[in-house]
Each structure stands twice: as structure tokens, then as C-alpha cells.
C-alpha positions as CSV (number, residue, x, y, z in Angstrom):
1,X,83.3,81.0,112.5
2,X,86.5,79.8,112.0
3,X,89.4,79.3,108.9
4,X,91.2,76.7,108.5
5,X,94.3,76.4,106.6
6,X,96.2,72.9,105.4
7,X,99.4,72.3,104.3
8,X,99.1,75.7,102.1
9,X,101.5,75.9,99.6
10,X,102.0,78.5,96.7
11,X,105.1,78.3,94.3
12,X,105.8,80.7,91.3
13,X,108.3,79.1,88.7
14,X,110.5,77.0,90.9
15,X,110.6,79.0,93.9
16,X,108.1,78.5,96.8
17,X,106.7,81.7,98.1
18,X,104.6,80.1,100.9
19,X,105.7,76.2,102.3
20,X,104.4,73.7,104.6
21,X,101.3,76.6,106.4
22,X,99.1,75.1,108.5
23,X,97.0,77.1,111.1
24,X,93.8,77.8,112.7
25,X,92.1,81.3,112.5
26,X,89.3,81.9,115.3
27,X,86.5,83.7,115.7
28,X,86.6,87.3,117.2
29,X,90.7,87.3,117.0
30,X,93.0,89.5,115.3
31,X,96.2,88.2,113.6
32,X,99.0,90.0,111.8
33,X,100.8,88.2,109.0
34,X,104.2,90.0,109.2
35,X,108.1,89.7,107.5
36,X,110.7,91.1,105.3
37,X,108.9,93.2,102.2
38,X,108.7,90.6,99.3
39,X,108.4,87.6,101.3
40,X,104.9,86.9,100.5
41,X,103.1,88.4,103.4
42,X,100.1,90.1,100.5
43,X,100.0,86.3,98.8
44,X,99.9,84.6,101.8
45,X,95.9,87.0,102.9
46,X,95.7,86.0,99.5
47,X,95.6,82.4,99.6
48,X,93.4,83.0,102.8
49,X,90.9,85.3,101.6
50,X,90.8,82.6,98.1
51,X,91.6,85.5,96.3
52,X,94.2,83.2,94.7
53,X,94.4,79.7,94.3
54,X,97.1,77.5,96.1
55,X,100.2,75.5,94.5
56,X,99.1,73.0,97.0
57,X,96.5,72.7,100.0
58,X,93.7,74.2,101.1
59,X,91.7,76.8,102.8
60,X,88.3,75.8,104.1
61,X,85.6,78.3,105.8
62,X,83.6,77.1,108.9
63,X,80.2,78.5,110.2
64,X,79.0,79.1,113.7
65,X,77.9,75.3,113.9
66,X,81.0,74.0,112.6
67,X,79.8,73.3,109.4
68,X,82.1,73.4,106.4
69,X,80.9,76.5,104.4
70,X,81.1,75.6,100.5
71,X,83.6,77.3,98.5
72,X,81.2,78.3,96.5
73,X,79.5,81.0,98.9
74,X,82.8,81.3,100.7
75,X,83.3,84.9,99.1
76,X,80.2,86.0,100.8
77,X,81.9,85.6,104.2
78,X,84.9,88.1,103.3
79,X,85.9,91.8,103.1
80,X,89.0,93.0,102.0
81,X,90.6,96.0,101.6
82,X,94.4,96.8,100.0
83,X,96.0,99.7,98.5
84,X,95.9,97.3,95.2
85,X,92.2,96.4,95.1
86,X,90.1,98.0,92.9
87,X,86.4,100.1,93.7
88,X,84.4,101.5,90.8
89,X,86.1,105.1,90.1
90,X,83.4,105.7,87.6
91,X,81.0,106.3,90.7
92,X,80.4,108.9,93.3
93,X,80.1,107.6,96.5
94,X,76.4,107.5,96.8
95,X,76.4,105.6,93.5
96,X,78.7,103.1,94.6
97,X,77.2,102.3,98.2
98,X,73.7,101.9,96.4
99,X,75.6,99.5,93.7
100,X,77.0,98.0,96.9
101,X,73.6,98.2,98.6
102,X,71.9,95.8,96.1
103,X,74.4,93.1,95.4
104,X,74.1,93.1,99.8
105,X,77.7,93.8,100.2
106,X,76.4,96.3,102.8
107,X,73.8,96.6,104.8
108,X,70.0,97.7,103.3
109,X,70.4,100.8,105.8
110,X,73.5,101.6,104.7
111,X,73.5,105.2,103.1
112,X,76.0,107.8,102.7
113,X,75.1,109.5,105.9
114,X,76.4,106.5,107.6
115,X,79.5,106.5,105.1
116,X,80.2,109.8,106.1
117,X,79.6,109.8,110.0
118,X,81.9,106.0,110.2
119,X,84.8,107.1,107.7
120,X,84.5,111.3,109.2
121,X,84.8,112.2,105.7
122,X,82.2,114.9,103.5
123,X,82.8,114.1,100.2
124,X,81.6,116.2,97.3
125,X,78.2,114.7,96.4
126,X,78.8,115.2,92.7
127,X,83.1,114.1,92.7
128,X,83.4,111.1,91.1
129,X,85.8,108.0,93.3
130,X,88.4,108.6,90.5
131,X,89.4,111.9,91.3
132,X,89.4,111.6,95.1
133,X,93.0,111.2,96.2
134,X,95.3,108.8,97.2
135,X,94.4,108.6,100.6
136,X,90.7,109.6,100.4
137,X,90.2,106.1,98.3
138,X,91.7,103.9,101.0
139,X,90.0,105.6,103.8
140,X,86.9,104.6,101.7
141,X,87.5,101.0,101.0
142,X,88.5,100.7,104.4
143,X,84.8,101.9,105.2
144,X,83.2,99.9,103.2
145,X,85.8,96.8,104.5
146,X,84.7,97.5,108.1
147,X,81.1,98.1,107.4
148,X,80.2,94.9,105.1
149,X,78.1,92.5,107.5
150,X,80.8,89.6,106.3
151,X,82.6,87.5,109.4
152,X,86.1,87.7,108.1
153,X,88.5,90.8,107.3
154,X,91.3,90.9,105.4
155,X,93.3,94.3,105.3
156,X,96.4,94.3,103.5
157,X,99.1,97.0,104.4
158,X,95.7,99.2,105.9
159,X,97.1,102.6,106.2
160,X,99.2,103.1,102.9
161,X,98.3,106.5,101.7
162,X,96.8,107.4,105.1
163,X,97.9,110.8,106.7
164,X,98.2,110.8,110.8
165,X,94.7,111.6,111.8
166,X,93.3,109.0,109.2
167,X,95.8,106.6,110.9
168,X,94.6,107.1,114.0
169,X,91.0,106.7,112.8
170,X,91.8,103.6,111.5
171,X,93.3,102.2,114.7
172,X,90.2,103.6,116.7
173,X,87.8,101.3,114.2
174,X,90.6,98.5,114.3
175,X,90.6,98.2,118.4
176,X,86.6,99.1,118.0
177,X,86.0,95.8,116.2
178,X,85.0,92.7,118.4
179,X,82.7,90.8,115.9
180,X,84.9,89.4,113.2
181,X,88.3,87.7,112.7
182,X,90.6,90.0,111.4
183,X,93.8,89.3,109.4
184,X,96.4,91.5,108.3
185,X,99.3,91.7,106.4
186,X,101.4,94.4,107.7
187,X,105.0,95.9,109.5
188,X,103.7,98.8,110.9
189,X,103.5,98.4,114.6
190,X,100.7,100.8,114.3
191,X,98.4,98.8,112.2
192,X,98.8,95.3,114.0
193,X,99.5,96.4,117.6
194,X,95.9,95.3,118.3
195,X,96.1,92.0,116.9
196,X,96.3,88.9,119.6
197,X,98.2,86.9,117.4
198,X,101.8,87.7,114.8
199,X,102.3,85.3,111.8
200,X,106.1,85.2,110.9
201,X,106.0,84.5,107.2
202,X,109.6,83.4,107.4
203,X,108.6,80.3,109.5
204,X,106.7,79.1,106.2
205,X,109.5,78.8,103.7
């Protein structure tokens, strides 16, 4: 598995957020994406995970073969998680893993006794997602991130809202994980410190 990215481009009004970014993800690596807040580390994972379109350029998926994957089943190949993206609150958690269960973003065996014993959290049975706090709904889309059988990661700023324990949970799963390439947009030494490869976003304006 493999991304490639060519001549990526992404301009807003007249000003270019992302110029001239070419590069080749591989299989089983970690990157980190990192620079100056603002200066489009979050649309550049973006642009990768095709979570937004491009200005200019492309981003094309590759299986195991080699083979170009289609952009039309490219989403099944991704996982991402970011303080911004959005779970269904309306749920509890066993409602949204079976929801999650059937559309085979997770595994079939996937239940909330594995939620519970990979994320170390017990959540109230009956407590609806919404009412869960800040940090509670990271730790669970990172969960569900990590545990979806998909090839490629994207994790954007991972450990916003995260106390120190769930931190170092995180980086436990993070150094943990040899099976997929993992990208992330991120400072913090702590969340990228794993990651074989850094990104400067600067390079690419």
C-alpha cells in the first residue's frame, strides 16, 4: 500500500495554502506533517486523506499489488480521527460501534468489551457520546481510528483534550502500531516522536 501525491496544490482566494507537494507515503511508515499553527498542516491530511479536494493535483491510493485503487472506494482504505471530526453524539457507545459494526467500519467482532479493554475506558452503558467530555470523545474516536481494519491513518493534532495518562495511552497504541501508514499533523514532540519521517509544511509554499 502506498499514497502518492502529485504536484498537490490548494489555494483559498488568491493565496496558496499548499504549493508545488509531491511525495511518496509507504507502507508500514509513520510521517508527521509539522509547521507554524495556520500554515496548513490540518488541510494539507486533508488533501491526503481526500477529505478535500485539491486547487490542483492529485492524490492517488495504491494496493498491495501496485494497482491504482479507484477513487471511488478510496474512502474505504482511511481512518481518521481530529478534535474537529464529528461521531454520532446521539448514540451510546454500544449503539455507535454496532452502527459502525454494520456499515464494516469495524471489525464483525468488534464489541464494546473490546472498546473498553483497547481505549481502558468503562463508559456508562446508558450515557449518551454527547455528554461524555471533551477528552473522553477523542480518546473514543481515536479507538475507533486505531481499530478500523483500513491501511491508512490519518490523526490530526491526536491528543487535544487528552489529559497525561490518556497521552501516554495514545503514544503506547501509536508505537504499538506496525500494520498501517500513519500520518499526522502535529507539533507536539510527544505525538510524532515515533514517526520515521517529518514533513515541513513550510517547504510547500
Amino acid at each position: 500500500m502506498k499514497i502518492l501525491a502529485e504536484n498537490l496544490e490548494k489555494k483559498f482566494r488568491q493565496e496558496y495554502v499548499i504549493k508545488n507537494f509531491n511525495f511518496e507515503f509507504q507502507d508500514h511508515q509513520k510521517y508527521a506533517i509539522v509547521g507554524p499553527n495556520g500554515s496548513g498542516k490540518s488541510t494539507l491530511l486533508q488533501l491526503l486523506s481526500q477529505f478535500s479536494l485539491p486547487t490542483r493535483g492529485k492524490v492517488t491510493y495504491f494496493d498491495n499489488q501496485g494497482k491504482k485503487i479507484e477513487i471511488d472506494q478510496a474512502f474505504k482504505q482511511i481512518s481518521f480521527a481530529a478534535p474537529y471530526s464529528e461521531i454520532i453524539e446521539e448514540f451510546t457507545v454500544s449503539e455507535l460501534i454496532s452502527f459502525l459494526v454494520s456499515i464494516q467500519n469495524l471489525p464483525s467482532e468488534f464489541n464494546i468489551n473490546t472498546f473498553e479493554k483497547f481505549s481502558e475506558l468503562t463508559p456508562n452503558p446508558n450515557k449518551l457520546i454527547k455528554d461524555f467530555s471533551s477528552g473522553m470523545k477523542q480518546k473514543t474516536k481515536l479507538t475507533l481510528a486505531f481499530s478500523a481494519p483500513r491501511p491508512f491513518l490519518f490523526l490530526d493534532e491526536p491528543t487535544t483534550n487528552l489529559d497525561s495518562k490518556s497521552k501516554e495511552w495514545f503514544q503506547r497504541k501509536l508505537e504499538a502500531e506496525k500494520d498501517k501508514l500513519i500520518i499526522i499533523a502535529s507539533n507536539e514532540e510527544s505525538e510524532i516522536k515515533f514517526c520515521q519521517e517529518r514533513i515541513q509544511i513550510l517547504d510547500f509554499k
